[in-house]
Backbone as numpy.savetxt, mean C-alpha at the origin, in Angstrom:
# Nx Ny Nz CAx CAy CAz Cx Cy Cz
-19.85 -42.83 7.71 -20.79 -41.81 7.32 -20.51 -41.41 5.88
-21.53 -41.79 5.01 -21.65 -41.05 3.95 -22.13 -39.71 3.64
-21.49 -39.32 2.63 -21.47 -37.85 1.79 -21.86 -38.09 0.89
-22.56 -36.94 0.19 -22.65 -37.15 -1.27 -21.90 -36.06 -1.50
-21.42 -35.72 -2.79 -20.76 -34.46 -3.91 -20.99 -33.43 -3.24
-22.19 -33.19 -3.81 -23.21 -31.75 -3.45 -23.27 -31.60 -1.99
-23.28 -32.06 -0.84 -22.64 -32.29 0.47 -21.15 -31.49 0.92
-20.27 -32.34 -0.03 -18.74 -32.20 0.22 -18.67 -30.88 -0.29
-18.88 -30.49 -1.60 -19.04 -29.27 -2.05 -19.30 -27.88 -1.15
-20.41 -27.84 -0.85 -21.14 -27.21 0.21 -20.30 -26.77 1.18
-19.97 -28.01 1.58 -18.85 -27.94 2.46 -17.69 -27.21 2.72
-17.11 -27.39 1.33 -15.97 -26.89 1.24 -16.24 -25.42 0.41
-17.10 -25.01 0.15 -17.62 -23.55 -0.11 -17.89 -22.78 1.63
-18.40 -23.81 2.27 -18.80 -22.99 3.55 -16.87 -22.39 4.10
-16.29 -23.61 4.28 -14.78 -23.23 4.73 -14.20 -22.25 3.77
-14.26 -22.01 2.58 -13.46 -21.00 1.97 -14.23 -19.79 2.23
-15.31 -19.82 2.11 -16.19 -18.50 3.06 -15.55 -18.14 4.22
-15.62 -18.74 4.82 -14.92 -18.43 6.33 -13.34 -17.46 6.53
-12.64 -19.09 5.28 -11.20 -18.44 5.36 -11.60 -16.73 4.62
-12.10 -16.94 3.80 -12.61 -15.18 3.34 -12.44 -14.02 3.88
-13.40 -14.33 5.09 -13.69 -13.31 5.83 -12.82 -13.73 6.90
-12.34 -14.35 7.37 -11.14 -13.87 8.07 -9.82 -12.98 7.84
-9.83 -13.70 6.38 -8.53 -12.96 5.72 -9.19 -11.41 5.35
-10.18 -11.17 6.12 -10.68 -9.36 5.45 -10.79 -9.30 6.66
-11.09 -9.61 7.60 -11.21 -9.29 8.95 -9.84 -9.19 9.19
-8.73 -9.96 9.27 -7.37 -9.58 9.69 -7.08 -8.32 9.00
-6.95 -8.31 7.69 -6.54 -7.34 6.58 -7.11 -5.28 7.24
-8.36 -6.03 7.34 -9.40 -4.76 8.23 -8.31 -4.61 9.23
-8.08 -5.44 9.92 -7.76 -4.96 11.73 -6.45 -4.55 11.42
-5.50 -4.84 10.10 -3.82 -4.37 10.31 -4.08 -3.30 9.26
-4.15 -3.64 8.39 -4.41 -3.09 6.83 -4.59 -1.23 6.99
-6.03 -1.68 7.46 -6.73 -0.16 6.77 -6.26 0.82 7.98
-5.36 0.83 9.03 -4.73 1.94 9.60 -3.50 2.25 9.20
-2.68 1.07 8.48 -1.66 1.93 8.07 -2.04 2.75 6.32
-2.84 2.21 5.73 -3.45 2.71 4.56 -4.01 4.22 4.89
-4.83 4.17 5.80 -5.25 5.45 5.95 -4.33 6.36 6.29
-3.12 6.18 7.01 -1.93 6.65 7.66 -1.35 7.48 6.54
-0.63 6.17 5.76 -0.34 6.82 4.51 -1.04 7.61 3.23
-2.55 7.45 3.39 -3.23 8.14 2.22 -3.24 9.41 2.89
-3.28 9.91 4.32 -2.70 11.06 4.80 -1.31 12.00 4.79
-0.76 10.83 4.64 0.96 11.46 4.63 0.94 11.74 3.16
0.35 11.44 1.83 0.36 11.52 0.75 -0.20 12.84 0.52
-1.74 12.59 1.06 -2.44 14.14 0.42 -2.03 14.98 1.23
-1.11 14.79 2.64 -0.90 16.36 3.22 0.75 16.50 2.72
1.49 15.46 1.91 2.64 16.20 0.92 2.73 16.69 -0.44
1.28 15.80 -0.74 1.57 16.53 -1.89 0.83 17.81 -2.07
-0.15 18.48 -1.49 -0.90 19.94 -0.99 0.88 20.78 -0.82
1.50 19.79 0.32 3.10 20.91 0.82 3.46 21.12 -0.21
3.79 20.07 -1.47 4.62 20.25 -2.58 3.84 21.63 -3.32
2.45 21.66 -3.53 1.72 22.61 -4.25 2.02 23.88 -3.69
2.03 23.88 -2.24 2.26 25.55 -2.23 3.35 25.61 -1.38
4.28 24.75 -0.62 5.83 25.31 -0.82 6.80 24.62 -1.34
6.83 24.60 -2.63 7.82 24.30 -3.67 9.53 23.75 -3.01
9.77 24.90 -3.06 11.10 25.13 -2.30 11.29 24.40 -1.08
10.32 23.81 -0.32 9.91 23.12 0.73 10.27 21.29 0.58
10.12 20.94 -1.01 9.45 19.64 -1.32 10.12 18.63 -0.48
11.86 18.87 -1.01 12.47 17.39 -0.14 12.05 17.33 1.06
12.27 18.48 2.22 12.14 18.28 3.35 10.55 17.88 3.72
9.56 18.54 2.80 8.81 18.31 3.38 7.91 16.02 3.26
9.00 16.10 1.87 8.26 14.22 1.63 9.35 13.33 2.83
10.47 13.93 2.74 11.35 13.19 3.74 10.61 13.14 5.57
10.41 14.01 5.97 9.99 14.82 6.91 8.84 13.56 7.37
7.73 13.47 6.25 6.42 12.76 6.17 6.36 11.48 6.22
7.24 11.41 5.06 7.37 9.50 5.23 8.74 8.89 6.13
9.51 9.52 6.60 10.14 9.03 7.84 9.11 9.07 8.97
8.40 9.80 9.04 7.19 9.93 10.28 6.87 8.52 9.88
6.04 8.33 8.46 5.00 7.27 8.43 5.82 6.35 8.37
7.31 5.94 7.91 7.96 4.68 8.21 8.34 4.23 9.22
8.64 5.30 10.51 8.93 5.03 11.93 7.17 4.21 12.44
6.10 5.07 11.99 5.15 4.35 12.78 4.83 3.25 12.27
4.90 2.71 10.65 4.82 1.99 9.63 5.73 0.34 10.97
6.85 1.14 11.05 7.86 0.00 12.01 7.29 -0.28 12.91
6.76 0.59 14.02 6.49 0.33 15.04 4.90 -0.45 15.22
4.15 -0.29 14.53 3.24 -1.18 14.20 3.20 -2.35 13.78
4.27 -2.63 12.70 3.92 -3.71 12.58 5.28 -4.79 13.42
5.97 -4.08 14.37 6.43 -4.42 15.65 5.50 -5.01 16.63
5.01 -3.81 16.92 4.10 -4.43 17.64 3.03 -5.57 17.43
2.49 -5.93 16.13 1.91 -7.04 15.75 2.47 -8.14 15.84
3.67 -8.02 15.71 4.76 -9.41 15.73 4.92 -10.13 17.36
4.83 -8.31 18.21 5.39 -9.00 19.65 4.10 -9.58 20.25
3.01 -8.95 19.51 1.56 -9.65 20.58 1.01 -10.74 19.53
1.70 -11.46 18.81 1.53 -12.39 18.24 0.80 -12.57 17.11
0.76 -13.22 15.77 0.42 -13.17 14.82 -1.07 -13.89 14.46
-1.97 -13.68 14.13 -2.97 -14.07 14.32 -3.43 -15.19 13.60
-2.79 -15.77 12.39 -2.56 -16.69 11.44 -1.06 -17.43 11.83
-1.62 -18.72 11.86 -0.13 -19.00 12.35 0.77 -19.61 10.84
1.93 -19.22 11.08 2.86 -19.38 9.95 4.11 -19.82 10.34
4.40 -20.90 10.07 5.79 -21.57 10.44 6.96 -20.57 10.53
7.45 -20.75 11.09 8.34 -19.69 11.99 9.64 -19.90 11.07
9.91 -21.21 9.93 10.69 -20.98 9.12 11.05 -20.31 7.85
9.75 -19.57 8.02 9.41 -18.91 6.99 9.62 -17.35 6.91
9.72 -16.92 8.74 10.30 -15.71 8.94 9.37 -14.81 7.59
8.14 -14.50 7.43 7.52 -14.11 6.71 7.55 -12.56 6.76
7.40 -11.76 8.15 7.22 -10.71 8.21 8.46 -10.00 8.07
10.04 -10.83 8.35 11.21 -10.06 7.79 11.65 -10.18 6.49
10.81 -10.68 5.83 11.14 -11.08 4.47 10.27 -10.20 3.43
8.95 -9.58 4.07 8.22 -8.32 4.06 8.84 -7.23 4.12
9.40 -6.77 5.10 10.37 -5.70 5.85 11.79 -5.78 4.66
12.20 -6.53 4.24 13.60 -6.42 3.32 13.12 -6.47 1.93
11.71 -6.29 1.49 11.45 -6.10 0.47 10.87 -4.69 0.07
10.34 -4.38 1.30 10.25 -2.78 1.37 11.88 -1.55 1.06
12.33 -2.72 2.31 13.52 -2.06 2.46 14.57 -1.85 1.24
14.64 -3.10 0.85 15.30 -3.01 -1.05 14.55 -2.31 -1.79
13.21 -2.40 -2.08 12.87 -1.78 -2.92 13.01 -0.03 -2.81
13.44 0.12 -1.60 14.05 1.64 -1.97 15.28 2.31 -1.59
15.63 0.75 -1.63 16.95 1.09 -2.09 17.39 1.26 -3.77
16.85 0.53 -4.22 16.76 0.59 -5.65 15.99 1.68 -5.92
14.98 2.08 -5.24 14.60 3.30 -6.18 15.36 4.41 -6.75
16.51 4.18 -5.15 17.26 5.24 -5.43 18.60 4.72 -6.66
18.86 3.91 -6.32 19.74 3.39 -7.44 18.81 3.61 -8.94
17.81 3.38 -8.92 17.26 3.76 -10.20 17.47 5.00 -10.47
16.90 6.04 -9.41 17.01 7.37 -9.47 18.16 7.60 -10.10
19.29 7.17 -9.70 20.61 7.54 -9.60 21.03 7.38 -11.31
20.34 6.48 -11.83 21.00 5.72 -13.41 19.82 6.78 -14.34
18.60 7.00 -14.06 17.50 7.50 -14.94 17.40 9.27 -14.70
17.85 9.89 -13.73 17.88 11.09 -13.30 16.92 11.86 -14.30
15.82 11.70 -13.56 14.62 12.38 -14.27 15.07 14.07 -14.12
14.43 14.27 -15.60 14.50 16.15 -15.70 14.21 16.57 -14.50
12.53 16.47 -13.94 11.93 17.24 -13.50 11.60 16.84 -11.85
10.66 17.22 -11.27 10.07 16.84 -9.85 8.87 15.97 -10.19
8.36 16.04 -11.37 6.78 15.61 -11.24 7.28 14.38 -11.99
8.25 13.99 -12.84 8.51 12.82 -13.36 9.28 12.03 -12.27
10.46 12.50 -11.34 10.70 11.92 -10.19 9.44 11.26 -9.18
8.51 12.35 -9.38 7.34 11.76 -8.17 6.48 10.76 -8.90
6.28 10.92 -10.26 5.39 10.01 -10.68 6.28 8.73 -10.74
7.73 8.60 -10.89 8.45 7.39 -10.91 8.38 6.58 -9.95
8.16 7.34 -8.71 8.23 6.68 -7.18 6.99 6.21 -6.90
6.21 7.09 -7.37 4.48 6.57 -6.88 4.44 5.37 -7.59
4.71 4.87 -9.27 4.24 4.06 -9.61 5.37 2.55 -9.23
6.42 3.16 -8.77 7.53 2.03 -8.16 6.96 1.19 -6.90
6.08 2.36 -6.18 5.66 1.74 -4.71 4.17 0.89 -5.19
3.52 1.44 -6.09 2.09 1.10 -6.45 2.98 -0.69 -7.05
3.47 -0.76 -7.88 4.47 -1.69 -8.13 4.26 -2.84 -7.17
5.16 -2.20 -6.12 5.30 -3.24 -4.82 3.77 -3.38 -4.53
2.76 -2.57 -4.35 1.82 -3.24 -3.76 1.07 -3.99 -4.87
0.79 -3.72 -6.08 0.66 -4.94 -6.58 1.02 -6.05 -6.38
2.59 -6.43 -5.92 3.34 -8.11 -6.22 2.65 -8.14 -4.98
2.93 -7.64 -3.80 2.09 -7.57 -2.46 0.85 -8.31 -2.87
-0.21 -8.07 -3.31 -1.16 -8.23 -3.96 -1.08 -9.68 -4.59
-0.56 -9.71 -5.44 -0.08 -11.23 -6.15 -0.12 -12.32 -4.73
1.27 -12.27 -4.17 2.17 -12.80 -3.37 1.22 -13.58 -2.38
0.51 -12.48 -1.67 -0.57 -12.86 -0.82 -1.86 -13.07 -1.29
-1.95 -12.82 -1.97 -4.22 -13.06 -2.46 -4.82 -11.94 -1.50
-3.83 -10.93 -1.48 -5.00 -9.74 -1.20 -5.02 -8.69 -1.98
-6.03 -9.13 -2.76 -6.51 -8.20 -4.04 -7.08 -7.03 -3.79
-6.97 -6.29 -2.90 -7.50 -5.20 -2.81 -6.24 -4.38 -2.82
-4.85 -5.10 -3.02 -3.74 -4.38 -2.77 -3.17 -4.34 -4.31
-3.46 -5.29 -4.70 -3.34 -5.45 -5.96 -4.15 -4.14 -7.22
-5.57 -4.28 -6.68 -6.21 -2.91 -7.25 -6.41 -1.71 -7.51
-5.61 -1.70 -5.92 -5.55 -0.15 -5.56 -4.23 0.20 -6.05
-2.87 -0.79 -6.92 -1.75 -0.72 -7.18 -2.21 -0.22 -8.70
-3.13 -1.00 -9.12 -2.90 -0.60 -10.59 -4.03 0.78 -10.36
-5.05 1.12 -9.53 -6.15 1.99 -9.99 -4.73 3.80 -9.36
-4.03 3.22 -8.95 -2.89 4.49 -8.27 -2.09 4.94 -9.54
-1.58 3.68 -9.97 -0.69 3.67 -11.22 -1.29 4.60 -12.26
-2.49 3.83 -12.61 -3.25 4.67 -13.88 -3.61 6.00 -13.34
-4.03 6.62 -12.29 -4.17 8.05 -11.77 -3.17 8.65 -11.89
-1.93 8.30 -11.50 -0.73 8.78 -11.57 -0.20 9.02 -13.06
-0.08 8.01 -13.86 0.12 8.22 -15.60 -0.80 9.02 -15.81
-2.25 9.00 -15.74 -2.97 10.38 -16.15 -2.68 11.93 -15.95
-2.29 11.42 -14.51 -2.10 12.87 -13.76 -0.56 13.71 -14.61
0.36 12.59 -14.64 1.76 12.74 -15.47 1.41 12.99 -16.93
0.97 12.45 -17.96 0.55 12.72 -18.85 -0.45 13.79 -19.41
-1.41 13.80 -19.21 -2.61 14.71 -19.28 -2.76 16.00 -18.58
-2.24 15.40 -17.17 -2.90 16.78 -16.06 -2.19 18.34 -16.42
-2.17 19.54 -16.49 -1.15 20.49 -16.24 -0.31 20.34 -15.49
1.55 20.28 -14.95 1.95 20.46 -14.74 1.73 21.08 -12.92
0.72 22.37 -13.60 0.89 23.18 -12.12 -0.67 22.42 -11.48
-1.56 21.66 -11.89 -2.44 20.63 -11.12 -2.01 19.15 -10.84
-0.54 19.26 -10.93 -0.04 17.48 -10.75 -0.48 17.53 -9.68
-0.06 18.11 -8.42 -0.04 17.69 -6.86 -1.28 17.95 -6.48
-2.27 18.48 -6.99 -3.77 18.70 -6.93 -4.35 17.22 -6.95
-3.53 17.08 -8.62 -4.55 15.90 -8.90 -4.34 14.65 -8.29
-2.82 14.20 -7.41 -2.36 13.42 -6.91 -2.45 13.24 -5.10
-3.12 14.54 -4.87 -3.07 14.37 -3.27 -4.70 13.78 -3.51
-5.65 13.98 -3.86 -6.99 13.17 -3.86 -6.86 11.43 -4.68
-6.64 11.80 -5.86 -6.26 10.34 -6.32 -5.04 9.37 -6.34
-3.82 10.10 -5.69 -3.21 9.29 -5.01 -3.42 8.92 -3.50
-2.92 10.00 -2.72 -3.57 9.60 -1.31 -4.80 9.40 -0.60
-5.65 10.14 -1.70 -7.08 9.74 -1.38 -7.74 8.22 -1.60
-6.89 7.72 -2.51 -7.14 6.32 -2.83 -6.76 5.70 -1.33
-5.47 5.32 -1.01 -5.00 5.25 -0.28 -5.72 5.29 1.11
-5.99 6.68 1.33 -6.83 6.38 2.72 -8.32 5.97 2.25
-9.18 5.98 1.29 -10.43 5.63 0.85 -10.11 4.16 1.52
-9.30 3.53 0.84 -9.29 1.66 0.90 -9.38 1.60 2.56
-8.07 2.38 2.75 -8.34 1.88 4.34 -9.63 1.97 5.10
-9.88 3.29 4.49 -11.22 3.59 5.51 -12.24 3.04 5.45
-12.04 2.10 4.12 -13.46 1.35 3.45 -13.59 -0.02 4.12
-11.84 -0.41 4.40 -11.86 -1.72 4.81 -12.17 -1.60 6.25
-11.74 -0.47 7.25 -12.13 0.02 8.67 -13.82 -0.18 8.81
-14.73 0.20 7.90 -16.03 -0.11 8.02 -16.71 -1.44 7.83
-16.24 -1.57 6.44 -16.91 -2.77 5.88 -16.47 -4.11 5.90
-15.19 -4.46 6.45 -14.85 -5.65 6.44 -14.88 -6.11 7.87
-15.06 -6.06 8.54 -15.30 -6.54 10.00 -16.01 -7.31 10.61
């Protein structure tokens, strides 16, 4: 059986379509609940940080141990009911995910530890743009550019917000355009990619 070009072509446009929307359909079905998760744990700490000060550590520790316990247990549970893309098992992909999270804050704090920012809002803007960071390479690593976007469109909100914003509207301006980003994507990918 012959083909012509324009045939094979076709062809192989129809299959990368496909792989497309699968890879947004998976992304949809894991993705946009822990996104939304966290664009919640964001805008309801950084509102805490705005009006109880005195509150802050306990209250970001408090939040994101919540969202890292469920952060675990989710994507536990994806592992035990099986992965929906299959990936050679020598590749141990999803613990190699998990120890890059996991280093990377470990180092934050080791950074913390060497850079000991003056203030709270230069500490928070260091961390936001450390994690926006990771989801960029995230982004790279995998070809899911929506992780990649939302890394740099967080980053630049965050330098604005650090730079420009007043001081006493940082956590104003960071619970909508940081965590609002955050849960926006998810919630965008919860609708529209399915």
């Amino acid at each position: 059986m012959d083909i012509s070009e324009k045939e094979a072509r076709d062809s192989l446009d129809q299959i990368q379509a496909v792989a497309c929307h699968t890879r947004r359909t998976i992304a949809a079905s894991y993705d946009s609940s822990l996104l939304m998760m966290w664009g919640l744990i964001w805008i309801a700490a950084f509102l805490g940080t705005h009006f109880f000060l005195r509150w802050v550590w306990w209250i970001w520790m408090i939040l994101c141990g919540i969202g890292a316990i469920v952060t675990f247990f989710v994507c536990w549970s994806q592992f035990r009911s099986g992965n929906p893309v299959k990936v050679p098992a020598s590749e141990k992909i999803g613990w190699r995910i998990f120890l890059f999270w996991a280093l990377l804050y470990v180092y934050i704090f080791i950074w913390l530890s060497i850079l000991k920012p003056g203030h709270g809002i230069q500490l928070n803007a260091f961390i936001c743009t450390a994690v926006m960071f990771a989801y960029i390479v995230t982004g790279l690593w995998f070809k899911c550019y929506y992780m990649l976007w939302l890394g740099i469109a967080v980053t630049c909100t965050t330098l604005l917000g650090f730079y420009l914003i007043p001081a006493s509207y940082y956590c104003f301006w960071m619970a909508p355009t940081g965590g609002g980003a955050l849960f926006g994507t998810g919630l965008y990918m919860r609708l529209f990619w399915k």
